[in-house]
Each structure stands twice: as C-alpha cells, then as structure tokens.
C-alpha angles and dihedrals in degrees: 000000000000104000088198092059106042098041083123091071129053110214106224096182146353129199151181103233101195093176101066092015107243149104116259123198127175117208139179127218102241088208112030097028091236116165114223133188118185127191116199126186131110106297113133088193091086117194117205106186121179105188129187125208090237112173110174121233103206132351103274092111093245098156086045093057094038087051094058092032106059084049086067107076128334135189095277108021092043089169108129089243124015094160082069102049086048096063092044088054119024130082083220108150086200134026127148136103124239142208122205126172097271100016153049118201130175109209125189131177136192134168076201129088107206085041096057087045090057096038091049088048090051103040088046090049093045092055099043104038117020138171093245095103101060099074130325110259091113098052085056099040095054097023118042131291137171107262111202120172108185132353095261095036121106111271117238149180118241136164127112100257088052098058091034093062091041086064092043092055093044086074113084089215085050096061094028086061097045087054100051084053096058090032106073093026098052086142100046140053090278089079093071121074100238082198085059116239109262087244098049096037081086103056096062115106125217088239090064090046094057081038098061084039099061091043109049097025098087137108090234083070105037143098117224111200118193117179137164139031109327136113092280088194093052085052092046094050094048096053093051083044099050112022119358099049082050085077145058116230104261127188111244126186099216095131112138105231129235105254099229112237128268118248084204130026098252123229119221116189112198135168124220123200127260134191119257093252101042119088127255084209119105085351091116122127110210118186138182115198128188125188100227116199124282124311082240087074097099094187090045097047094059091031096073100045089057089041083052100052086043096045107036124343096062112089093261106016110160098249086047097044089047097052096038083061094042087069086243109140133335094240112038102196124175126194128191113195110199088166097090133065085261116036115227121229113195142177116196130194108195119192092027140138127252089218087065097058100112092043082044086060094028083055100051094036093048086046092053104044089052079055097047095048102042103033136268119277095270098203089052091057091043090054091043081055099050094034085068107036088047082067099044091060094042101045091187100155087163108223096010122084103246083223086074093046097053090042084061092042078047080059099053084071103016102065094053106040115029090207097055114057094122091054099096097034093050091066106148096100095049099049084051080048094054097042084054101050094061109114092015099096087255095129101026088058083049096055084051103049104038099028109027106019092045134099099172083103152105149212109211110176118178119200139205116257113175124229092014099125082050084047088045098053095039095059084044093060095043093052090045089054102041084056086046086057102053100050112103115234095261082056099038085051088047087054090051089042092055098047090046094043090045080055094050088050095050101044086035096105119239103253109253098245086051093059086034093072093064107089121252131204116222127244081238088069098064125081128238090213124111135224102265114247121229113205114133110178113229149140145249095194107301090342119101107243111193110198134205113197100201125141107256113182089250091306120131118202108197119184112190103196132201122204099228093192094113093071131107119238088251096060100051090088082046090056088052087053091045086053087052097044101050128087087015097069129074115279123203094267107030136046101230099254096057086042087057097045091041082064103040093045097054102026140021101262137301118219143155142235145175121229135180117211118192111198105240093207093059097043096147092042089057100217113179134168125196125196142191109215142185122216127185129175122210147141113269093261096049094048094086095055083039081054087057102048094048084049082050096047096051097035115035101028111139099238087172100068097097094184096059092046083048082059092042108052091036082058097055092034086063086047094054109060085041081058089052097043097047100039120008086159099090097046095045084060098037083052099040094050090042094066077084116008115083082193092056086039088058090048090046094042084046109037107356141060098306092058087041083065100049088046103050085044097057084039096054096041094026089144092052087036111050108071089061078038102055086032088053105037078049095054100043090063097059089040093060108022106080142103090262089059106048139097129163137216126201139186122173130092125304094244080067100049110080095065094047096052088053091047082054095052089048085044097053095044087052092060125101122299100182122133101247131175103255107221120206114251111238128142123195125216132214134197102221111153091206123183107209115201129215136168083256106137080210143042156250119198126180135178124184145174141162119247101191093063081052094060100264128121132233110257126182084220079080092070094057083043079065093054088044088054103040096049110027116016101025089026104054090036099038103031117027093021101029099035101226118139098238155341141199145178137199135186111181132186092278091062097247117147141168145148128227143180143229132213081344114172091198135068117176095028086058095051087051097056096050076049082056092053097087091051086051100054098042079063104045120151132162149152118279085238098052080042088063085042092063086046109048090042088055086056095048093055096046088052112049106147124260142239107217085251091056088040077053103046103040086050089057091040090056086045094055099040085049090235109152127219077249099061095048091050087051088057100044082054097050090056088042081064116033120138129198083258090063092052083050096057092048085076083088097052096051094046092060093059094040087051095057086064099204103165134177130177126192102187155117107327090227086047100049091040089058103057098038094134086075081067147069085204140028117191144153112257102213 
C-alpha cells in the first residue's frame, strides 16, 4: 500500500487469511480513532459496514429508533428517505441496518463499482451527519408519537418501531429470548431490550434520542468494514477526505461490561399471552441457560457449536432424546449464541408444563453428567465438526454475499477486543484443534466446567395466560385516555395539530433537486444479457438427467425428484408429513441419530422437499406438476456413500415406530403456530392465493395452514390417527418411489459426471416395484375470505387475485410494478403513514398476485389501500429519472449474483416450469424499456386481482373479530 496516501491511517496487522482466501489488514484512523478491517480477494460482490458500539441504556429501543431514523434524510442526501431511494435505484445485492443487543451496524453490497461508491457515500453521510436534528418528525414517524385524529376521537400510539416490536413480543420465543438475555446480564447492557419493548418505547424523549446519537455516532466509537475486489487505497483516502479527517479522536465509554458471575443459577417466572380458544395446557415454555466463556475465545467459540449440534440440535442428540421420553415438551430446541461478549448456551422445552421444571433441570443435569463420565458420542462430534467446516469451505449464505456474513462473524470478536477482528474467520486451526481433542476428555471436561459446574444460569420459564394481549390493550386505552382527559383544549388541539401536521410532512413529496442529489445509475449501464442457463438433457439409463455444468469447488449437488401426479387429493398432507418424517426416523440400518451423524460426518448434509412446477406455456391448461425430492450435498468422492444414504432414507425408513411419528407431528405442530406468529406473512398470502390457485393448494395442504390443520388434528387424536397415519405414510412410499417417477439434477463439473450417471442407473433399479392404484392428481379450490385470530397484537393482511383468468397477459413490466409498491405506494400508506413494519407484493407468469403485510396494526385500512392501487397507477406520473430508479431497482433485484447451487438450482427451476432463456430475455427487456405508459396499463392488471377479492387475515383475535364483516369466515387459528 502506498504510505504517502494513507498517513492518515496507522496499519496494526496484516495478515494472510487461507481459509477464505484473502488478505486481511486492520487500520486506525490517526485522526478520528476509527477502527478499520479490510478484506481484500477477488470477489466482485463488494461489502462496505460502518458499526457502532450501541448498548442500550434502558428498553426504550433507542438504538432501534436511532437505526431506522439516520437512513431518512442526511446533510448531504436530505431526501426523507434516501434508504428508500437507494433500493429503488441501486444494483446493490445487499442494503439494510441492523440492531443487535450491543451493536448497530449499516451494511451495503454491489457487484458494481460506481454503485458501491454511491451506496458507501450515503450510508457514511446518513450516520455522521443525519436529519434528526432539524425537527422531530422522524423521530415520531419511526419511533412512537401520540396520533390523534380529531378532539373527540380515541387517543393512540403510532410509529414503525412500535408496531414492529409489538409484533416481536407477540411471539412467545420472542419474549422467552428477550428474558434469558436479561436474565443472565441484570448488571450490563444485555438487561435492556436494544428493539425497545412496546411499553417503554413511549417513554423515550426526543432529547435522549439526540443524546445517544451524539454520543455513540462518531467515528471514535465506529467499525469500518471494507471486503471484495476495489482499489482498497482509493477507498481509504475518500473516507479520511470526506468523513474521518472531518473529527477529533474523543473518548468515548461504549465498552460492554463483564457481567459478574453468579454465586447460584437464578430462576425467572414470566407469562406470555394466548389466545381465548387455545389451551393453557401443555403451552409452557421451560428454558436452561449457561453463560459460556467470551466470544475471544477462538476454540470455545467454535467448541460449543460443535458441543450444541452433539448434545441437542442434531435429530437424536442425547439431551433431546432424554427430555422428549421423559414426557418435557413436544419441540426440544437448543441455541447457542456466540454473537454476543458472553456466548449463551440454552436448552428449551417448548409445549411443556410449568409443573415439570425441576424434572425438566434433574433430566438435563443428570443427562450431562452420564456424558461427562462415560465420553461424548465420538461420531456425533466428529459430524458437529464437519457439518461446520463443511460450510466454512463452502460459504454458500444463499442470498446473502458471503462477504457480509464474514464482516458480522468479524464482529463476534471485533467489537470486544480492537486487536482481534480476523480470530473467527480464520478458522482453519481451530477446526484441526477440535478434530484433535476428540477422545482426549476435551469436551467432556467442557460440558463440567461451563454446564454442570456453573452457577452463572438461569431457569426462565414463561408460561400461557389467556386473554393478556385483550388485558394489555385494555389498560393501554384507559391510561391513554385518562391522560386524554386531563389535557387541557389548547393541548388536546396541539395533539390534533401534530398528527395532522406529522401527515402533511410524510405525503408532502421530496423536491425534486433534493432527490436529485442521490446518485443514480443509468439504464445504459445495465446490461441486456442474461444469466446463462445450465441445463444440459441426458439419462441414466431410462431416467431423465438434467445436468448443470458449473465449476464447484469440488462439490457435487445432486436432487433426486419424484412426479407426484399419481396422488389423490386426500394424501397430499400425507406427502408433507411424509417430507417431515424421512431421514429423522430410524432406517433399517441405522437408529436416527447415527443416520443423521453418518451423514453429517462424511457429506454436507441430505434433505428433502416438496415443489410444485406450472408450466408457464400451458397457463390456462393449468398443468402443474409436484414433486417430492431428495438433495444431498458432498465432495466427489463422498457422493456415492451420500447416494446410499438417500437409497436408505426412502427406502428402509421404519414408518411403523409411532413413537417416534407422536414426536415427530407434536414437533411440527409446535413449529407450526411459531411460523404463524413470526411471520404470518408468508401463509396469509400462501391462503389467500390458494382460494383459487391448485399450485398454492398444494403449498398450503403441504406447509401452510392447510397442512397446520391435518397435523393438529393427528397430535391431538394420535391414538384414534396413527394407524391411517402409519397405512398411509407406508403406502405412499411404494406409490412415489419408483423408476417412472424419477428424474435427477445434477451441478457440479463434468470430470465428475460419468459416476454419477451410472449411481443413478443402480439407484433407480433399487426403487419399488410393487403393483399400486394411480390417482389422478386434482386439486379443487375454494374461495373462502377467512379471518384467522391469534393472540398477535398486530396483522397480516393479505389480498390476492389472478389476472390472467381475468383476460389479462404476463408482462416483465410487473416486476418493476413490485419495486413501485414496496418502496413508494404500499410503502408511504402502510409503512411511514400507517406504521406497519413492512409490505410486499408479487405477480408471477401464471398470473397469480397479491399483496400482503407485515407487523401491520391495521386491518381494514389496509385492505382499503391495496383497493386504492388501481386509481394510483391509472394515474401514474413520475420524473424521467425516478422512472430509471424503478428500473434499475427491478434489475437489481432480478440479478442478485449466484452460488453455483443457486446457478444449479434456478437453471433447473426454469427447466421444470418450461420457461425458455427467450422468454427471460423478453422480460428483462421489457423492464430495460419500460415507459410511465406501461406502468399505466398495468392498472388492469391489478384490478383484476383486486376484484377477485380473496382476503386472509392472520391477526389479533379483538381485532379480527371487529371487522368480520371483511370475511366469509372468522376462526381461531390454533
């Protein structure tokens, strides 16, 4: 590195980092005293993260607040919400901001220079040197504020972080992890709630809130993450220029304190709130916590991981198997949390009773201490520790650039000791440590001296009480309007001023020359290209082989799929269950846990889904075709064994052993209503879309609420339900599991190819033979508007339609209509004006639509607004330049770059659901050139799926009630 342009910066260390193939280097700002990492190799997905060291000093979600608040408007960007502006046009492949419990951190991604560029200069303005000082609508409008729409009209609480976190806290796991935490740190930082608890969220002042921000928002006291292929000096030298020369090193007390340890483990008794039709019985969440350590501990770190998946996450695994027959809980979870100064250990018993807590701790302890005397499972360990370091080699986060996930693990060591950011991502040594301390007494002495010799603990249970969210709000409303009550009129017409005045600001547009000064990409610098598609026909022997040449790394990603099209309507929540059941039930060869560790220890995982292709050529046909498929991940040389395990898993699975299916189902079962509660998003929309939709049926028999139904019913009669069960689970096997049925994909590099052809060919030959009825495959829809209640303090509310039943035609100018929703119409009325957390919307080639929201206090109003949609975009208007953001946020979000899995997996996706490379260029043109008028015509398009009027609500049971009149139904949803 040039010394004359980076003086301003003194190098602490520099380092060769093998195991993610880069360079790391660690700086300080001479000036400032900014910290700063960089992480140079080859990567074109470049990360940019500035962190602040945020602990909050009571629960009035300050960090929280301050996190959403500094992304709406900044010195040089003073737009209301340049976040915004950013997504709608920027190629970015990441952009969001974070709180964590001790932490805030603002992380952006590109694969494109001048983008990256834009998004660092933004994110750095917006934390430095915000809008929040102006006036304090912000701070209302994303924190909490009075809304009062009229003088005789009932006073309430608004603002996004207010109704987030009311969703947040509406979800038992939620509260129960919010207690361990506080549990175990009363005297630190870790015994406030950083999100902000929805009661205390309105007794923070405006004043704090500046306060926190002047003290914490400086570069004395913030991270600076740089990762992937740029000119690292060029970077350097624009941040001292622009920002960090701008300040004087300060000293600044944000050190996150040692919780003291505890002479005796600490017991914390809470209630959760239930709905007024589910049971109190068996609803009891019991919960053993250890503080393990500090997250600089580099062995330890990883050790307990390893020790987690051994002990308790793995199907089997000896604390699990020991509570489940003990008759504690009907879902045994464990969580390790290594993100924080002093890692958490727990052990969770969901569906328990209160009156079992101290079997619940004799059962674990007495578990631990067998282990500790006569030696871990060595095979388990050995699979915890390949399981991982499987993943670290293959740094496949899906949708997320690896380079952001290794900038957060930076963080785990980072943010508590400045000379030791590269010690978690530099894990090579201690994954050759961990495999070497198996049958020393390594583990077995962990598991003494930080489980069962440690009192720094606690046992937080949290317990159902029926009709508290109803109490809650109640006690709310009365102290709102006792307060209402004794303001005085020139108050009371204050409080009407400011909400109307807080309205005014957010539908008041952004002047153009404001907008105009965050930089925008142009259309020309996109290009027209498409992803290449890898899909190469083959056979393995009669069977189709569709094949992906696409360089792996030496990984092979092998998908065995079955046509499904020979089932009756009445198995297809069977074949769900079937999904769930196989590969975590005994075999004939192996008990589940080993099967699970034989997998673990020699490949990178096998598991199974079921998927639904339409093919798009034949919409009005609806031609569908759902499958049940197997996918397992390995090294070339391991792919054969993974070949045999996938053949033992569908064909020798014991489908007899009821106990193990009752552990099974109540587990799911307890899955199931978290899903809801978290986020119901996802299955109002999956609902809503299914009252006409067979592919969003099958979704909703199989995963959603639907399914939900078919699997309380068999956990709550299991005596009366598992014959049929165990009949049908039996049959199925022999209906889809045969040579007819199969195809195979495959991604991986040809030198590869040829042994995996001729496993195909074995595995087919070794399917069922047996003669079985074929069904034909139909599945009826039903319009059937149903508002589900929960004991949510919040909604989702979701409202679909399809358009191409209703005359209309797929256009790729829909995907940019998305963009145009999520960030300006649903966005501005359901979010900043509405307060909900989120919203989205979606219109695919079969012509199915819908919009949905997230954490939403509202309901009708809600409805009302997607109802407002068509009006909007008849009259659609816009700049020529907001017209090339769309845009060029539509294309950032169609070309998000791919991990050869994903490469794998979308060229299959296109294979299945016939969709040609032509047809996608068609479409990427049609968003290239889309014009204001083609927004315009999409009104049609939307009315048709408004008109069709398929709602379903997943919300607060008052609420729901309320507006029933929205529905044909009204019912509880567990």
């Amino acid at each position: 590195m040039d010394g004359k342009r980076l003086e301003a910066y003194e190098v602490l260390e520099q380092k060769r980092l093998e195991g993610i193939q880069s360079d790391g280097t660690l700086l300080r700002h001479k000036k400032s005293g900014a910290r700063l990492v960089l992480i140079e190799n080859d990567d074109e997905n470049k990360v940019f993260t500035v962190g602040f060291r945020t602990p909050p000093e009571d629960s009035t979600g300050l960090p929280h607040i301050l996190e959403h608040s500094v992304l709406c408007g900044s010195r040089n960007f003073p737009a209301k919400d340049p976040f915004v502006e950013l997504v709608k046009g920027s190629l970015n492949t990441f952009l969001n901001a974070m709180t964590y419990p001790d932490k805030t951190v603002y992380p952006v991604a590109s694969c494109n220079d001048k983008d990256f560029q834009n998004l660092m200069h933004v994110y750095m303005d917006a934390v430095f040197y915000p809008n929040i000082y102006e006036n304090d609508k912000t701070f209302r409008q994303e924190g909490w504020s009075y809304e009062l729409e009229s003088e005789d009209a009932e006073l309430k609480y608004n603002g996004v972080v207010y109704n987030e976190m009311k969703g947040a806290f509406s979800s038992p796991e939620g509260v129960l992890d919010r207690m361990v935490l506080n549990s175990l740190f009363p005297d630190t930082a870790y015994s406030n709630e950083s999100g902000g608890d929805p009661d205390e969220i309105p007794s923070l002042s405006y004043e704090q809130f500046l306060a926190f921000h002047k003290k914490y928002y400086h570069p004395s006291n913030s991270y600076i993450y740089l990762y992937g292929n740029m000119d690292m000096e060029e970077k350097l030298a624009w941040l001292d220029e622009m920002y960090l020369s701008k300040f004087e090193k300060e000293e600044i007390d944000s050190a996150i304190r040692m919780q003291k340890p505890f002479e005796k483990t600490v017991e914390w008794d809470r209630e959760y709130s239930i709905s007024n039709t589910e049971s109190e019985e068996n609803n009891t969440y019991l919960s053993y916590n250890k503080v393990v350590g500090t997250s600089l501990d580099r062995e330890l770190y990883m050790a307990f991981s390893v020790l987690d998946y051994a002990l308790l996450s793995a199907p089997g695994a000896p604390l699990k198997k020991a509570l489940l027959d003990a008759g504690i809980g009907y879902d045994v979870t464990g969580s390790y949390d290594n993100g924080i100064y002093q890692p958490i250990f727990s052990v969770i018993a969901k569906n328990a009773e209160l009156s079992q807590k101290e079997e619940f701790v004799r059962v674990i302890e007495d578990t631990l201490r067998k282990i500790a005397e006569e030696g871990m499972d060595e095979k388990a360990l050995t699979a915890g520790i390949n399981y991982h370091e499987f993943r670290y080699h293959e740094a496949d986060f899906g949708n997320y650039p690896k380079g952001l996930m290794y900038g957060l693990q930076i963080f785990d060591s980072w943010l508590y000791d400045d000379s030791k950011p590269f010690i978690h991502i530099e894990a090579l040594d201690t994954f050759a440590f961990l495999k070497k301390q198996i049958s020393t007494g390594y583990y077995e002495t962990l598991i003494r001296e930080y489980l069962l010799d440690n009192p720094h603990a606690s046992i937080v249970t949290i317990s159902p009480k029926k009709g508290l969210t109803a109490k809650h709000d109640k006690e709310l409303a009365e102290k709102l309007k006792a307060y209402k009550e004794s303001l005085s009129e020139e108050e009371l017409a204050k409080l009407v001023r400011d909400t109307k005045e807080l309205r005014e600001y957010q539908e008041e547009p952004t002047p153009a020359e404001i907008l105009e000064k965050i930089p925008v990409l142009e259309v020309s610098d996109i290009s027209e290209e498409i992803a290449p598609i890898f899909n190469e026909e083959l056979k393995a022997g009669d069977v189709p082989f569709i094949y992906h040449e696409i360089e792996t790394n030496g990984i092979g990603y092998l998908d065995i799929l079955f046509d499904l099209r020979t089932l009756t309507q009445e198995e297809i929540p069977y074949v769900g269950l079937l999904q769930a059941v196989l590969g975590i039930i005994d075999t004939e060869h192996y008990e589940y846990g080993e099967l699970f560790n034989e997998i673990n220890m020699r490949t990178g995982g096998i598991e199974t889904s079921l998927e639904m292709y339409a093919d798009v050529t034949k919409v009005k046909e609806k031609e569908y075709r759902p499958t049940f498929e197997i996918k397992a991940k390995s090294l070339y040389e391991g792919l054969p064994f993974a070949c045999s395990m996938m053949k033992e898993i569908l064909m020798h699975s014991v489908l007899t052993d009821e106990k193990r299916l009752k552990e099974i189902v109540d587990m799911l079962k307890s899955r199931l209503q978290m899903k809801f509660l978290s986020a119901g998003h996802t299955s109002a929309a999956l609902r809503a879309i299914s009252y006409n939709s067979p592919l969003a049926r099958f979704k909703d028999m199989t995963n959603g609420i639907e399914y939900y139904e078919t699997v309380s019913r068999i956990a709550d009669h299991f005596e009366k339900e598992k014959e049929k069960l165990t009949a049908c689970l039996t049959h199925l096997v022999k209906k889809i599991f045969r040579r007819e049925n199969m195809m195979v994909s495959y991604t991986a590099s040809r030198e590869s190819l040829d042994p995996v052809l001729r496993e195909m060919e074995e595995f087919a030959g070794a399917l069922c033979t047996d003669e079985v009825e074929k069904g034909g495959f139909t599945l009826v829809c039903e319009k059937k508007n149903e508002g589900f209640m929960t004991s949510s303090k919040v909604q989702y509310a979701a409202m679909a339609g399809n358009f191409i039943e209703a005359g209309q035609q797929y256009t790729g100018a829909l995907q940019i209509l998305k963009v145009i929703m999520g960030y300006e119409y649903l966005w501005q009325n359901i979010r900043v004006k509405g307060g909900a957390y989120g919203c989205m919307s979606s219109f695919n080639r079969l012509g199915e639509g819908y919009f949905v929201s997230y954490r939403d206090p509202h309901l009708k109003n809600t409805l009302d607004i997607y109802r407002g949609v068509t009006e909007y975009l008849r009259n659609f208007s816009v700049s020529d330049r907001d017209m090339t953001k769309f845009i060029i946020g539509t294309i950032s979000n169609m070309d998000q770059p791919m991990t050869p899995a994903i490469k794998g997996d979308r060229s299959m996706n296109l294979y299945m659901n016939r969709v040609s490379a032509q047809t996608i260029k068609e479409e990427r043109l049609q968003v290239l050139h889309a014009t204001q008028e083609d927004i315009r015509a999409l009104a049609d398009i939307v009315e048709k799926v408004i008109d069709a009027e398929q709602i379903c609500v997943i919300g607060n049971e008052e609420k729901v009630e309320k507006e029933q009149a929205v529905f044909k139904e009204v019912k509880a949803l567990f």
